[in-house]
N, C-alpha and C positions, 0 to 999 in steps of 0.2 A: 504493500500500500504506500503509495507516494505522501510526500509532505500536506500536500494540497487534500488528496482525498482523505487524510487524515483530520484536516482543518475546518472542512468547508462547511462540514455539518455544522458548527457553530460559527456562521455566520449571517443568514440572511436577517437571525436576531436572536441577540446576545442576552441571554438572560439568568437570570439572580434564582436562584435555586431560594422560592421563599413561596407557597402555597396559597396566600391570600393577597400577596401584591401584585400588581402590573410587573412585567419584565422590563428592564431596560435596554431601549433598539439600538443598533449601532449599524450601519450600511450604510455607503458610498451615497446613498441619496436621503438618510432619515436620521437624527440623532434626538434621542428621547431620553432623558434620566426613568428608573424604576419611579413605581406611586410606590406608598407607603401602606401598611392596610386603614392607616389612617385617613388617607384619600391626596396625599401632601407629595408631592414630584419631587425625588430627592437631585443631587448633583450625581454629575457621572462618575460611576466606582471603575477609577483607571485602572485595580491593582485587580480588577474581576477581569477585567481586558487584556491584560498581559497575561493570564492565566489563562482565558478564553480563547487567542489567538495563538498563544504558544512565543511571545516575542521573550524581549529579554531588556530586564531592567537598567537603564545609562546608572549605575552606579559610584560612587568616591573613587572607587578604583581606576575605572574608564576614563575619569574627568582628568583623574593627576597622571594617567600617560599621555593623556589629550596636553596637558600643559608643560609636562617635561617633553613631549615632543617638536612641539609646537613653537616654545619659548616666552607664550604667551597664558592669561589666561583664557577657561572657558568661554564661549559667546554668553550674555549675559540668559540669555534663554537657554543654553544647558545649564548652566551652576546652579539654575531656580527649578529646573526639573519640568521647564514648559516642553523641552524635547526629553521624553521621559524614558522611552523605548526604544529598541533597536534590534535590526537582525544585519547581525555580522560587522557593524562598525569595527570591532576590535581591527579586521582583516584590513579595512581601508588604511588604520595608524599602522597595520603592517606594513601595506605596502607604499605608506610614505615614511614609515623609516627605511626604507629601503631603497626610497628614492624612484620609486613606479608609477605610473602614471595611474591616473582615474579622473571619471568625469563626475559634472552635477546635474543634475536633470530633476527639475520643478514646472511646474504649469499654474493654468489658471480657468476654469470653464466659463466663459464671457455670457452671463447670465442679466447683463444691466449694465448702461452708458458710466454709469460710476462704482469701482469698488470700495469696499470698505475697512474700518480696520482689522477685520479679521483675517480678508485677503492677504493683508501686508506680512506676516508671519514668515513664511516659508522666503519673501524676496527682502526685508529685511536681515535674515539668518543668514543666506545664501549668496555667495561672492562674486562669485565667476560662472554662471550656471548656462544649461539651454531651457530655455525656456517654452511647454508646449501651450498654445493657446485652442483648446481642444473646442472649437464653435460647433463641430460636428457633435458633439455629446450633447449641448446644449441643445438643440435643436431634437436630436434622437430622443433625449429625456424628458426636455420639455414643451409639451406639444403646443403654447400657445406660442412658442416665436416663430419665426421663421427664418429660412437660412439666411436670407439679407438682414436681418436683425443680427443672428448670433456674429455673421462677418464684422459691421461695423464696431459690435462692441468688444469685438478682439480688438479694431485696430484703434478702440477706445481706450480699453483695456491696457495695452501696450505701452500707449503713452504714460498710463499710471504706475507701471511696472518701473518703466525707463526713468520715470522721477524719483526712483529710487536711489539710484547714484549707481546704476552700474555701467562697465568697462565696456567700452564697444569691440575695442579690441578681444576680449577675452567672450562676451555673452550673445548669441545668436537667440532671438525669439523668431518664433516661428506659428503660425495657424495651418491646423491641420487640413483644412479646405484647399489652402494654396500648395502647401510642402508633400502631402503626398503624393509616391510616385515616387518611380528610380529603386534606388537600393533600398528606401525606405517600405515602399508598397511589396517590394521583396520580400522585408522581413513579414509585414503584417503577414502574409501570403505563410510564409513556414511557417510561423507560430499560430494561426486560424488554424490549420491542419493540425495541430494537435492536440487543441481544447475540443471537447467533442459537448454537443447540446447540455448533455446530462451534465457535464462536470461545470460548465457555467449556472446552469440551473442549481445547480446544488451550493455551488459559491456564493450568486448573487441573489436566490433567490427570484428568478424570475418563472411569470408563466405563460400558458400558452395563450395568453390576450397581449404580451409585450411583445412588440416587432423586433424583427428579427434584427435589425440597425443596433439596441442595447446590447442584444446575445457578442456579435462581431464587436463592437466597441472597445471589449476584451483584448481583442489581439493589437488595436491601436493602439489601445492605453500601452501595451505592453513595448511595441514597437522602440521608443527612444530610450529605452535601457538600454539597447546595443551597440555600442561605438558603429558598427559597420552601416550605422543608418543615417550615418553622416559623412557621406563619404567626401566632403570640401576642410571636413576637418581632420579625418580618422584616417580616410581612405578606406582600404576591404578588413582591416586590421580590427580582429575581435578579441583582444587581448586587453583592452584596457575597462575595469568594472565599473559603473557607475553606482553613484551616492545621490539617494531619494529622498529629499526632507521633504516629508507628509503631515497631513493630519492626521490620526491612527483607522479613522473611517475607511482612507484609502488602502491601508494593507491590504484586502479581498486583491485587488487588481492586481498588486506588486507577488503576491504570494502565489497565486499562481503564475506568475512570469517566472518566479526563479524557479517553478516546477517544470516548465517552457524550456529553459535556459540551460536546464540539465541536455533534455533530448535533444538540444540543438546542437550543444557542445557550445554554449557559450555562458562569457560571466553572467554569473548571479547577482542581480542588483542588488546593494545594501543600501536596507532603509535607516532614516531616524523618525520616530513619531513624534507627531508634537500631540499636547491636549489640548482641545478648542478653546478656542477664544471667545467665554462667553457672553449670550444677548446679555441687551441692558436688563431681562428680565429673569435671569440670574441663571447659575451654573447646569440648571437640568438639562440647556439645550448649545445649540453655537449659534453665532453672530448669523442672520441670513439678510439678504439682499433682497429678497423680497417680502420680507417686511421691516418697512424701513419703522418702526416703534423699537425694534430689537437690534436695530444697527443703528452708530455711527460712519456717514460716508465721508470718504476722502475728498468728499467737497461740501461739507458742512460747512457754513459761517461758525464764528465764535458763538456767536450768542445761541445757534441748535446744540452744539455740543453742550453746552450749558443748561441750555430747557432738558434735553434729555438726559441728561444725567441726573439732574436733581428731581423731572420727572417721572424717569421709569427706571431710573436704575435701581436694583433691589438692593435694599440693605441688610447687613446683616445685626442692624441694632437691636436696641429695645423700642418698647411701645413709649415709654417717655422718658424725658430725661434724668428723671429718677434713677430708674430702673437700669440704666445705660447706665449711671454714675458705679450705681450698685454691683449687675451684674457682669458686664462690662460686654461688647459686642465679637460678632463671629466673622473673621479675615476668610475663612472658607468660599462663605458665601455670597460674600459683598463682593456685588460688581466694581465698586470704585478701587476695593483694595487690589483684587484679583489684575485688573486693566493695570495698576500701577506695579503690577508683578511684572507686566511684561515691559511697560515704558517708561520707567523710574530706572536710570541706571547707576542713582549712586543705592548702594547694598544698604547701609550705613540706617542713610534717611528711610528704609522700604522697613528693615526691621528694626527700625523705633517707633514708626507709625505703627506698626502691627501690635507691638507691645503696649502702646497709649491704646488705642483702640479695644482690645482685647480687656486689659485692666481698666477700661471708661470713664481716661481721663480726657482719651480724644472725640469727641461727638462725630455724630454721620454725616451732618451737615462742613464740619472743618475735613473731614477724612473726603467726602466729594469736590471740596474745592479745590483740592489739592489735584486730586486727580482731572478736574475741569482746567485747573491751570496747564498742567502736563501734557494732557490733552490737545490741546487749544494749539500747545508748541508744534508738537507732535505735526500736526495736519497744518499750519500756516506754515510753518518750514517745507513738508511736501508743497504744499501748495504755490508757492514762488519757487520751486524749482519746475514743476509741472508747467507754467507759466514759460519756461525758457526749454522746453521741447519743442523743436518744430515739426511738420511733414515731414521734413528733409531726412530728421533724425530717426524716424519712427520706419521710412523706408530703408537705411543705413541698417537697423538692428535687422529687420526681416529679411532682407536681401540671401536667398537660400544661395545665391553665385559666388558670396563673399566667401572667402578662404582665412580662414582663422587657426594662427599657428599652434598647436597646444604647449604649454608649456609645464616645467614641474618644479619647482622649488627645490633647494637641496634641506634635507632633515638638519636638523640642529645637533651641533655638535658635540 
C-alpha cells in the first residue's frame, strides 16, 4: 500500500474522534473548526492534523540546524510555529549543506481583483520562488466566474504578488491558462496517467456530480514540483527537489504528487505547512475572499482596517472590564493577538502583550489598537509599493521566454 492510499482515507474530512460533536473539515476547498457538544465552533486542532495527515512536526531541533546552517535566524513565521509542519525539510538543509540545488514553488488561485492578508503568507515567507497562478482551478471550482474573470484576476493578482519585493531576476510567475504546454503539458500528461478516478476520489473526496476538470486539476497542481517543467530554467534536468510552502489544506494535492514522483523517478516535493491565517471572526475558520466581513484586503483604507477590526474581530476577552481585570483574556483566540503573531516582528513586544493581556492588565480594546496600528503599516507600505508596479513589470515576471539562471548559495562555514 502506497503513502497516498494509506493517507487518503483521512482526508476528504478530518475528524475529532468525539460522539456528540461536529467533526472538524479540512480540504483544499472547506476549512471548518469541530462544534462542541455545547453547540460552540472551536479553533482548528493543528496537532489532530499532523497526526491525521501523517506530516511531521518543524520542531527546536529543525529550527537550530535551520540557523546554524543558514547563519541566520529562523523566518519570523517558523520561530512562532505559523509554519508548523513538514515532510522532509530536514533533506532540503541536507542538501544545502551540501551545497545542491532546489527550487520554491508557491501559487495563488485568483479568486477576486484584490487579495488579502491571508494570501500574503506563503509570498511574504518565500524569496526567490515560481510562482503558479492556477485561474484554471478557479474557474473549475468555482462555477460563478468565468474564464475571462479568473484570467484578469491572475494578472490582478500578480501585480499584488510583485508588490511584495521580489527579484525579477530570481522569480518567474506564471498563469496556468497561458504557460501550459511544452514540457510542462508533458508532465501533467505522465503524472494524469497514474492517478486513477478512485484514488482522487478517495483523496479529495469528490463525486460523480463534480466534473471531470476538478478530478484532472490533480495532475496540474502536481505539475510545477518538477524542475523539468521549466525547461528556460532547468532544462530536461530532474535532479533538482522542490520546496512547497502551503497552507496545511493543501497537502491532499502535494501528497499524492510525491506518490506520483516515486513512479516517475522523480524528486519528491518537500513541503512546509503553514496554519491559516484566521477570519476577523476568529480561529474556527481562515481568512476568505469572499467574504469580505472575514477578511482584511490588500486594499483596505486605514480607516476599514480599523472599522473591522474593532468591528468583527473576535476577542478573546471578558464580558466586562471587571472581569478582564480579574480573569484576564485568551491570546488563542483573539484575532488581534493571533494577526500580530504573524506581523509584529519584534519577539520582545509580541510576548509582553500576550503576558499583559492574559494576566488583564492589557484591555481588548488597547491589544486591537495595536494590532490596527501594525496593520495599517503592514498594507500602506504594500500599498505604495503596489503603486510603483507597472504593465511593463507584470509582463517582465510572466514572460515564460525569459531565461533565468538558477543559482545556489554556498552553506556556511
Amino acid at each position: 500500500m502506497t503513502q497516498v492510499d494509506q493517507a487518503t482515507s483521512n482526508l476528504a474530512s478530518v475528524s475529532i474522534a468525539d460522539p456528540v460533536a461536529a467533526d472538524q473539515v479540512v480540504t483544499p476547498w472547506d476549512v471548518q473548526g469541530s462544534v462542541s457538544a455545547d453547540g460552540k465552533q472551536q479553533a482548528i486542532d493543528y496537532d489532530k492534523l499532523v497526526d491525521q495527515f501523517g506530516t511531521r512536526r518543524v520542531d527546536e531541533a529543525l529550527l537550530a540546524r535551520f540557523e546554524k546552517l543558514t547563519g541566520h535566524r529562523p523566518h519570523v513565521f517558523l520561530r512562532r510555529g505559523m509554519f508548523f509542519s513538514h515532510r522532509d525539510f530536514d533533506k532540503i538543509l541536507d542538501r544545502f549543506e551540501q551545497g545542491k540545488p532546489f527550487f520554491l514553488y508557491t501559487g495563488r488561485g485568483p479568486s477576486s481583483d484584490s487579495m488579502h492578508l491571508g494570501h500574503m503568507i506563503p509570498f511574504v515567507f518565500t524569496k526567490y520562488p515560481l510562482i503558479a497562478s492556477t485561474d484554471d482551478e478557479k474557474f473549475l471550482f468555482k462555477h460563478e466566474l468565468k474564464v475571462e474573470q479568473t484570467r484578469a484576476f491572475a494578472r490582478q493578482n500578480a501585480r499584488d504578488i510583485i508588490a511584495v519585493g521580489f527579484d525579477l531576476k530570481k522569480t518567474f510567475i506564471f498563469s496556468n491558462y497561458d504557460y501550459v504546454g511544452g514540457a510542462f503539458y508533458q508532465n501533467i500528461s505522465k503524472i494524469s496517467r497514474q492517478i486513477t478516478y478512485s484514488q482522487a476520489k478517495a483523496t479529495f473526496g469528490f463525486n460523480e456530480s463534480d466534473n471531470i476538470g476538478k478530478i484532472h486539476f490533480a495532475a496540474i497542481q502536481a505539475a510545477p514540483s518538477f524542475s523539468n517543467s521549466f525547461p528556460q530554467i532547468f532544462g530536461t534536468s530532474t535532479s533538482s527537489p522542490c520546496l512547497i510552502p502551503c497552507a496545511i489544506d493543501q497537502d491532499p494535492y502535494f501528497r499524492l504528487t510525491r506518490d506520483v514522483a516515486q513512479k516517475l523517478k522523480y524528486q519528491k516535493p518537500t513541503l512546509l505547512h503553514a496554519k491559516f491565517f484566521p477570519a476577523l471572526q476568529g480561529p474556527q475558520t481562515k481568512m476568505s475572499a469572499s467574504d469580505p466581513n472575514s477578511s482584511i484586503y490588500m486594499s483596505d483604507k486605514p480607516s476599514q482596517i480599523k472599522n473591522k477590526i474593532n468591528k468583527h474581530g473576535f476577542s478573546g476577552g471578558q464580558e466586562t472590564e471587571e472581569e478582564h481585570r480579574r480573569l484576564g483574556g485568551n491570546t488563542e483566540v483573539d484575532v488581534a493577538y493571533q494577526y500580530l503573531r504573524f506581523f509584529l516582528e519584534d519577539d520582545d513586544e509580541l510576548e509582553q502583550l500576550g503576558k499583559d493581556y492574559r494576566a488583564g492588565t492589557l484591555l481588548t480594546g488597547q491589544l486591537k489598537a495595536r494590532c490596527i496600528q501594525e496593520l495599517q503599516k503592514f498594507v500602506v507600505d504594500f500599498q505604495e509599493r503596489k503603486s510603483k508596479v507597472s504593465d511593463e513589470d507584470i509582463e517582465q515576471f510572466m514572460d515564460a521566454r525569459r531565461v533565468i539562471e538558477p543559482t545556489m548559495g554556498r552553506p556556511v562555514q
